[in-house]
C-alpha positions in Angstrom: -1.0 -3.1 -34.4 1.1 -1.3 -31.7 -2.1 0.3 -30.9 -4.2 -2.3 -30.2 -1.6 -4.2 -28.3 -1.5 -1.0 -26.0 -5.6 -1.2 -24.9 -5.2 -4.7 -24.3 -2.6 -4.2 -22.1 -4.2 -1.3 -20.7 -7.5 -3.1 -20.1 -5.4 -5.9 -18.6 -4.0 -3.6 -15.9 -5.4 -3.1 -12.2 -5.6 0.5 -10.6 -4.5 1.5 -7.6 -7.9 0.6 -6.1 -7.6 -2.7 -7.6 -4.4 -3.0 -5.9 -5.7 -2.0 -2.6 -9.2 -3.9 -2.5 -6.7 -7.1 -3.4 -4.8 -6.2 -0.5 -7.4 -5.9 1.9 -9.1 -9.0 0.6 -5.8 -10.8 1.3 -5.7 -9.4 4.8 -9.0 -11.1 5.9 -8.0 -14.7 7.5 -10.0 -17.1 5.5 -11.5 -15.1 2.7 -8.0 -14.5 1.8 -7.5 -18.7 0.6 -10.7 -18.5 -0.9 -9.9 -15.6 -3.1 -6.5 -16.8 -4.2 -8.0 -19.7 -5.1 -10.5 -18.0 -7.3 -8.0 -15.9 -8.8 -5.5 -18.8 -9.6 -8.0 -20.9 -11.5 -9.3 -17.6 -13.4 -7.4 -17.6 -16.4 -9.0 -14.4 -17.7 -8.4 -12.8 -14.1 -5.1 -10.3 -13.8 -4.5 -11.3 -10.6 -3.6 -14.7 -10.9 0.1 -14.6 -11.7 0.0 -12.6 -8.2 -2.3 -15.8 -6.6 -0.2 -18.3 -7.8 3.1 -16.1 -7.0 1.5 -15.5 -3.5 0.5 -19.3 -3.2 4.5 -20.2 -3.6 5.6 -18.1 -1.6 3.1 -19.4 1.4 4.4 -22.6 0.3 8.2 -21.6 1.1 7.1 -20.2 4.4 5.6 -23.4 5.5 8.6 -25.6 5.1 11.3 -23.3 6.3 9.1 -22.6 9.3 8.7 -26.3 9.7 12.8 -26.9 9.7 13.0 -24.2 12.3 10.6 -25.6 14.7 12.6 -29.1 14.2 15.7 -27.6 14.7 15.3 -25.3 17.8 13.3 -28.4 18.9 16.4 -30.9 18.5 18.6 -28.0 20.0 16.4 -27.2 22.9 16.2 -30.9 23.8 19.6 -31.3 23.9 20.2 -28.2 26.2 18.2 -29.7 28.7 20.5 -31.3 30.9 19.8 -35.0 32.7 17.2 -34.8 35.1 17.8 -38.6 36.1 18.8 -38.7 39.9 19.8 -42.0 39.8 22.8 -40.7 37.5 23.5 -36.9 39.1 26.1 -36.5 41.2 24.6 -33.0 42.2 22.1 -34.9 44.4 22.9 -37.1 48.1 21.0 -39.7 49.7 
């Protein structure tokens, strides 16, 4: 029984190769969607706990960069001081 379970598993697992044609694959800009969504459907497919793990993680990235760019934007408007001359007592008439 122990045997058996030890060729599945072995059948199951990628090579180094493997490992570095996925990499490559994900490298490329829009072949890399396409192939993480092949491989996250694929139930059969070895990869896909690394698709789906990969697709999360892309997820994360997305928001936190999106609460950056709001809050550097908030900050950097409010750094900018009043341009208004009708207001600044820097300026004469």
């Amino acid at each position: 029984m122990e045997q058996q379970e030890r060729g599945t598993r072995a059948s199951n697992q990628l090579s180094i190769m493997d490992w570095f044609w996925t990499l490559l694959l994900i490298a490329l800009p829009v072949v890399n969607i396409v192939m993480l969504i092949i491989w996250a459907v694929d139930r059969t497919n070895p990869r896909r706990n690394f698709a789906i793990a990969y697709f999360l993680l892309f997820a994360v990235m997305i928001v936190l960069s999106i609460l950056f760019v709001i809050i550097f934007t908030i900050i950097g408007v409010s750094l900018i001081p009043d341009t208004d001359p009708t207001y600044s007592t820097t300026y004469t008439y």
